[in-house]
N, C-alpha and C positions, 0 to 999 in steps of 0.2 A: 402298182409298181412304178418305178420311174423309168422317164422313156429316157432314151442317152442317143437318140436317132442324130446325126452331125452337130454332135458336142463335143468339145474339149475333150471330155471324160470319156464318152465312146471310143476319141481316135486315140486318146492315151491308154486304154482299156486293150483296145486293139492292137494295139503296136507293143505293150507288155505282151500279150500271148504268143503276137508271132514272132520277137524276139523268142520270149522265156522255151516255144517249142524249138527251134532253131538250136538255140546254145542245148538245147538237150540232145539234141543228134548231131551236134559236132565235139562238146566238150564230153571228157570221162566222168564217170561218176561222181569221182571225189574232187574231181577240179570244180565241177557243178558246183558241189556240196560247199566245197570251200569257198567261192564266189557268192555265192547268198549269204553265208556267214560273215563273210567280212563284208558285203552290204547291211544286213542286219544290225552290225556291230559301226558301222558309219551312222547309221540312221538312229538308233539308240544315242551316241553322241552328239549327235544333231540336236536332238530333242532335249536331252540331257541340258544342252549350253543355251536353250530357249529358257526353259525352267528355271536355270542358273540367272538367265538374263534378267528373267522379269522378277524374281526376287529380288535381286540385288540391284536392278533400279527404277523398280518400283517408282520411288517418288518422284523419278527424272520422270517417268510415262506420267506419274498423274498432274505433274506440274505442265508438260507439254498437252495434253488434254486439258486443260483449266486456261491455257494462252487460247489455244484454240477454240476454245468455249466462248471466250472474250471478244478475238478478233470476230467471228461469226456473226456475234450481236450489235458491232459496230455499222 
């Protein structure tokens, strides 16, 4: 298993739960429900405009890796 003992990922890990228990004992059910959904639905578009990005400029990333390849060797 991986350990997560004082990582990033542990305190972010940690601090999603005691948010996510919190907003369950203060928000109503469907205020809940609709709060993760309209995260879900952020993060989807997020991912979405990534995928968007690196297809459509592609060759700007490979022509900026190709300078960078260059400069390095200098």
């Amino acid at each position: 298993m991986f350990e997560l003992k004082n990582s990033p990922a542990a305190t972010a890990a940690g601090l999603f739960f005691l948010v996510n228990s919190c907003l369950i004992l203060l928000l109503d059910r469907k205020e809940f429900i609709m709060g993760w959904l309209i995260f879900l639905i952020i993060v989807v578009a997020v991912v979405a405009v990534v995928f968007w990005a690196k297809k459509h400029f592609r060759y700007e990333i490979d022509r900026a890796k190709r300078i960078n390849r260059a400069n390095k060797n200098q």
